[in-house]
C-alpha positions as CSV (number, residue, x, y, z in Angstrom):
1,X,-66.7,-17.0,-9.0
2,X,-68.8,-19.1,-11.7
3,X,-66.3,-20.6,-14.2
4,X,-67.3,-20.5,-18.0
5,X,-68.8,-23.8,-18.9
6,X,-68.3,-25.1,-22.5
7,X,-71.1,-27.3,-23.0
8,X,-70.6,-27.7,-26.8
9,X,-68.9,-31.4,-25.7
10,X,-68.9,-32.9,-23.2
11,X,-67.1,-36.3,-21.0
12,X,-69.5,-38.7,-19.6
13,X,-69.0,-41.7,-17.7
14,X,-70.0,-45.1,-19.0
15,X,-69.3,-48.1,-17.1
16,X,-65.1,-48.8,-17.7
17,X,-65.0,-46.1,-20.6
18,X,-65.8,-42.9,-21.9
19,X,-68.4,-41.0,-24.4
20,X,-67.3,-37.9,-25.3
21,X,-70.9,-37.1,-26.9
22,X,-73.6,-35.7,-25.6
23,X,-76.8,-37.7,-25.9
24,X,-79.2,-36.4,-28.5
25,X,-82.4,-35.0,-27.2
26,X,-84.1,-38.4,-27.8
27,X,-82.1,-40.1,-25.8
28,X,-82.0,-37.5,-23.0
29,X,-84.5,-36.1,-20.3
30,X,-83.6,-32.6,-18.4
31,X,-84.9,-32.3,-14.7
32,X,-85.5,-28.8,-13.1
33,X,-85.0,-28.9,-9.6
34,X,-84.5,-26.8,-6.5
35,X,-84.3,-26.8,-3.4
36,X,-85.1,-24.3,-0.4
37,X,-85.1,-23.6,3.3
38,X,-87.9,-21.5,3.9
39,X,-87.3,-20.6,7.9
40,X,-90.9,-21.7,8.6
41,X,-92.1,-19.0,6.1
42,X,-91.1,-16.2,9.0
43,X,-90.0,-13.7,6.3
44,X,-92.4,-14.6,3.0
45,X,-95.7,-16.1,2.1
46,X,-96.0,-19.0,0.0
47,X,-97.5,-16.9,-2.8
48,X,-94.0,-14.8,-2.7
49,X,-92.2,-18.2,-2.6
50,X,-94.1,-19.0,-5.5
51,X,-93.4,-15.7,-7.9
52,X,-90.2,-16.1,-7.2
53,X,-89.7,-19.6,-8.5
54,X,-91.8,-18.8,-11.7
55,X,-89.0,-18.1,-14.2
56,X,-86.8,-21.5,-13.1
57,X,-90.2,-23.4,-14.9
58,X,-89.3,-26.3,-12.2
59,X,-89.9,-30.2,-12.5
60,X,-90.1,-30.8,-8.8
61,X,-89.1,-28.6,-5.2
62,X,-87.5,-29.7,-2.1
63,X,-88.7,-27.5,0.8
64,X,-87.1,-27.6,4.5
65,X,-88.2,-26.1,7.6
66,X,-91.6,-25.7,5.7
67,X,-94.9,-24.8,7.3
68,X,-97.3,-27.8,8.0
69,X,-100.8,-28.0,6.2
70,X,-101.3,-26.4,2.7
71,X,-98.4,-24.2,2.4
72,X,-96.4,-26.1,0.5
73,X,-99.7,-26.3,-2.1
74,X,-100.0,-23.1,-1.9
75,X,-96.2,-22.3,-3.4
76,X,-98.0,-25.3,-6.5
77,X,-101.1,-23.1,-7.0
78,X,-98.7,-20.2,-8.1
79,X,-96.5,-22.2,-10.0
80,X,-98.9,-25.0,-11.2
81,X,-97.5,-27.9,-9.7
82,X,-100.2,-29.8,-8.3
83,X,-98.4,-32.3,-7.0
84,X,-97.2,-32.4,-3.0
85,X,-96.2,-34.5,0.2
86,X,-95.9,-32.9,3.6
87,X,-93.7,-34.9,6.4
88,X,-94.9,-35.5,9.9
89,X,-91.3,-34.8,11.4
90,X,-90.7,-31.5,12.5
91,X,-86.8,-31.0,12.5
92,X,-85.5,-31.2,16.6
93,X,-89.1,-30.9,17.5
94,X,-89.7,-27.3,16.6
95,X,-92.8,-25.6,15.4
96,X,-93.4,-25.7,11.1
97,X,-90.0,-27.1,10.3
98,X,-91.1,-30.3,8.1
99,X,-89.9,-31.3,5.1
100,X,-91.8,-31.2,1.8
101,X,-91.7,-32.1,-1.6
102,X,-93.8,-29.9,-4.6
103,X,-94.2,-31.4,-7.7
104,X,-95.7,-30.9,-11.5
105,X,-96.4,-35.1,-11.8
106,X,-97.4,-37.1,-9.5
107,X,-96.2,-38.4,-6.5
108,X,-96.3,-42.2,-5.7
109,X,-94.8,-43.7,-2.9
110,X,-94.6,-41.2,-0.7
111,X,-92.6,-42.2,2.5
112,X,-90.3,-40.1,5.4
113,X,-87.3,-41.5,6.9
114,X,-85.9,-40.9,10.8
115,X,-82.4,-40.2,10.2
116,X,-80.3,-41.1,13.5
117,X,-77.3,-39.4,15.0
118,X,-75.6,-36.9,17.0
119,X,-76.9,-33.3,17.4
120,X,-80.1,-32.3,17.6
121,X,-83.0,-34.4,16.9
122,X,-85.0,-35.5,15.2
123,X,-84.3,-35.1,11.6
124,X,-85.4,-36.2,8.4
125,X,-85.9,-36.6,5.0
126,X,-89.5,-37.1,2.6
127,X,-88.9,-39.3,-0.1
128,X,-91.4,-39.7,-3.3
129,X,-91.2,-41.1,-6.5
130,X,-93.0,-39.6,-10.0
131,X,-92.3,-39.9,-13.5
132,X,-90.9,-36.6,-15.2
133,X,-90.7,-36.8,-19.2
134,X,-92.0,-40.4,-18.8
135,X,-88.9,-41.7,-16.8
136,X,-89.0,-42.8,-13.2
137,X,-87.5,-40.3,-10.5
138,X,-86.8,-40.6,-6.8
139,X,-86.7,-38.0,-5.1
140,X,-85.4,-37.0,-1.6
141,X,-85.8,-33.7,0.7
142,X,-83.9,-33.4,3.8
143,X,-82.7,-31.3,6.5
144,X,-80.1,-32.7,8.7
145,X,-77.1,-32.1,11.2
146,X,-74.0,-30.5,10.8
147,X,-72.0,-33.8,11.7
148,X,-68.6,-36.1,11.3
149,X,-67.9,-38.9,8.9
150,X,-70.0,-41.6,10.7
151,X,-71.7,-39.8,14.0
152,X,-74.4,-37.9,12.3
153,X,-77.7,-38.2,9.8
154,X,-75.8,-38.1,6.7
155,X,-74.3,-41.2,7.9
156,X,-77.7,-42.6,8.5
157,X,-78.8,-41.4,5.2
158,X,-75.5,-42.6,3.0
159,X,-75.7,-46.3,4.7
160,X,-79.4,-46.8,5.8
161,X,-81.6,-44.7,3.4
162,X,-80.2,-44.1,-0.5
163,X,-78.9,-48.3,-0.4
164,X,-82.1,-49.0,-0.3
165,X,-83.1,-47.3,-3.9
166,X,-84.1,-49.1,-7.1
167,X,-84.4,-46.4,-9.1
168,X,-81.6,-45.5,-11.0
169,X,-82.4,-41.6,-11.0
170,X,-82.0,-40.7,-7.7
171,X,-82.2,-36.5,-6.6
172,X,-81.4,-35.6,-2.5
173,X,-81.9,-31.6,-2.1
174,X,-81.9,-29.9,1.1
175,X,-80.2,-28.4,4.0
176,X,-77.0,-30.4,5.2
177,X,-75.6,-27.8,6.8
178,X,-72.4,-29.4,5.7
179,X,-70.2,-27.7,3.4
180,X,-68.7,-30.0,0.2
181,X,-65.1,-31.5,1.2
182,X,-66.6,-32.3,5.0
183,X,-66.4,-36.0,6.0
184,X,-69.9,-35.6,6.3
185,X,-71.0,-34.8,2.8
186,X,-67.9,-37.4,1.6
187,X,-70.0,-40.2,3.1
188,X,-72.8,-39.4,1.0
189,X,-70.9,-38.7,-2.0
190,X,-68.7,-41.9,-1.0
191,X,-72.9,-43.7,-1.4
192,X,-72.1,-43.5,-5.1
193,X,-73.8,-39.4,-5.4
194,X,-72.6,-36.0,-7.1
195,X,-73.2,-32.7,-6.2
196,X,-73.7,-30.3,-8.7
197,X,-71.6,-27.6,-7.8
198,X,-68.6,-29.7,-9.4
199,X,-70.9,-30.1,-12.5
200,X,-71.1,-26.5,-12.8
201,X,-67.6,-25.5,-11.7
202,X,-69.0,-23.2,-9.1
203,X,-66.3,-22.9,-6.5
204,X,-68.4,-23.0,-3.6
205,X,-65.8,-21.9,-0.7
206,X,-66.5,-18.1,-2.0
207,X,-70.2,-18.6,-1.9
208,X,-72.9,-18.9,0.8
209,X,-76.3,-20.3,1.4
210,X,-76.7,-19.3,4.7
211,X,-77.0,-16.7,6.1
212,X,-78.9,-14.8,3.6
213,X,-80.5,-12.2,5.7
214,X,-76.9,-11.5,7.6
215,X,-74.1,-11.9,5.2
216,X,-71.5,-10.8,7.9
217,X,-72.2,-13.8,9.6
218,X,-72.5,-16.5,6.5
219,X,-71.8,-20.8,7.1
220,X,-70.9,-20.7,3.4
221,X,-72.9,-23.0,1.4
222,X,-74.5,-25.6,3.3
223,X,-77.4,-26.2,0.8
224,X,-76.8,-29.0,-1.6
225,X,-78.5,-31.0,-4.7
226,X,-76.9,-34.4,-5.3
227,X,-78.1,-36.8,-7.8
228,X,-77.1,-40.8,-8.4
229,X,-73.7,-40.7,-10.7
230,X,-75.4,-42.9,-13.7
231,X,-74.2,-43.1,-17.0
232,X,-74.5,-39.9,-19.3
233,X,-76.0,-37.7,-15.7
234,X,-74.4,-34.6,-15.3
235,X,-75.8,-30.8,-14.1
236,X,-75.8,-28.5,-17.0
237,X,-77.2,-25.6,-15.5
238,X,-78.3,-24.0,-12.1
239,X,-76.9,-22.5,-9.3
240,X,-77.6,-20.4,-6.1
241,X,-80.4,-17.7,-6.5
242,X,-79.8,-14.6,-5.4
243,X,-82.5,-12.2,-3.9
244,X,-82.1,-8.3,-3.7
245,X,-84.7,-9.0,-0.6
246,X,-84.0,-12.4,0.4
247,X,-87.0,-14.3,1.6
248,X,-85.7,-16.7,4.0
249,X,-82.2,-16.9,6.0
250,X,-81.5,-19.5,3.3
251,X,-81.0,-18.4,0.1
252,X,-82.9,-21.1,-3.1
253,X,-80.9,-23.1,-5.2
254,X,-81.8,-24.7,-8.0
255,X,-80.2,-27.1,-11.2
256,X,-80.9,-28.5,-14.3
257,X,-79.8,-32.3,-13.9
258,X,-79.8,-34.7,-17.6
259,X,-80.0,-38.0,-17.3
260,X,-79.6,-41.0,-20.1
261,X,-83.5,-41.9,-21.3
262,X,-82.5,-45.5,-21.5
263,X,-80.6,-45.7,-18.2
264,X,-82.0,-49.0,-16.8
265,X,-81.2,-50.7,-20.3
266,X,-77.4,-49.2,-19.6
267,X,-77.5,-50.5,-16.2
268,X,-78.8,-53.8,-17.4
269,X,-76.0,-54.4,-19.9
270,X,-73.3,-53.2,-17.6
């Protein structure tokens, strides 16, 4: 069950010390994100996808097991975000499982990654960058193996993938099919990343992602949005979305992530 969050002060991390202030709005941005396994669109059309995103006003969407082609576009033309990068890897070789990434700005530097390791194969994850409120964002989707501390993709992603960011606002959404507290998700948490389930104080073992269409046989939540612990970052907001008729065997997640304006000076003086 959700916790009551009391936003009215909150502790952020800075360097050696601590602020207990919240920055001011001018010295803040707020990134809408979620993140969703669509089951290569077997149980909605994009246009539903789309509706039911609508009142979440999003920055930016990771999709996984997406349709190739426009379908990812056609979730933007609902929402307005014109903005999107299709992969070329379809996950372990099967038919319209790539991953995406939707986006209201623009996308520069748009790139996917082979993640190696046990399980099937091949997985990945689509990588972009864009600016959102004027401040740089990277931004990662995935879909990877259920795996150890160091045999599977999230060790390829922790130790060959997220070193290799300049960026300091960093965002990896997707399917891990890991649960939090695994050695797998450790390892990318362990790569200096937060997820925000311990933002939000949503105790996670008494939730599920998957599976959405057949609760009685539920992984728990395996569906994840971590972001770059930074000075002043923390979730304030989001959670898993629950559908009366779900539209996928996963179910959407989504957050509200805010992150320092003038990060890089921080980092800089640090």
């Amino acid at each position: 069950m959700r916790k009551l969050k009391i936003l009215s002060v909150v502790m952020f991390w800075c360097g050696m010390g601590v602020s207990l202030a919240f920055p001011g709005p001018d010295r803040s941005i707020a990134i809408r994100v979620a993140s969703y396994n669509v089951e290569f669109s077997r149980s909605a059309t994009p246009e539903q996808v789309g509706n039911m995103f609508k009142p979440y006003k999003l920055d930016i969407i990771g999709f996984n097991e997406a349709p190739d082609g426009d379908w990812t576009a056609r979730v933007g033309k609902v929402l307005g975000m014109k903005y999107s990068f299709v992969g070329k890897i379809s996950s372990a070789n099967h038919k319209d499982k790539y991953k995406t990434i939707l986006s209201r700005t623009p996308l520069k530097d748009t790139e996917e990654h082979k993640l190696t390791g046990d399980g099937w194969n091949p997985a990945s994850v689509v990588r972009a960058t864009t600016k959102i409120h004027g401040a740089p964002v990277s931004f990662l989707s995935l879909h990877i193996c259920k795996s150890g501390a160091r045999d599977g993709h999230a060790y390829s992603l922790a130790t060959e993938v997220l070193p290799k960011e300049t960026i300091e606002r960093v965002i990896v959404v997707g399917d891990y099919n890991n649960k939090i507290g695994d050695a797998a998700m450790q390892t990318v948490e362990g790569a200096g990343f937060r997820s925000i389930w311990s933002d939000l104080e949503i105790d996670v073992s008494e939730e599920f992602t998957y599976n959405a269409q057949n609760p009685q046989k539920n992984h728990g939540v395996i569906d994840h949005i971590l972001y770059r612990v930074a000075a002043g970052s923390k979730a304030t907001d989001g959670g898993i979305i629950e559908l009366k008729n779900p539209l996928s065997d996963h179910k959407p997640i989504w957050a509200k992530i805010v992150f320092r304006r003038d990060l890089e000076a921080v980092r800089q003086s640090q």
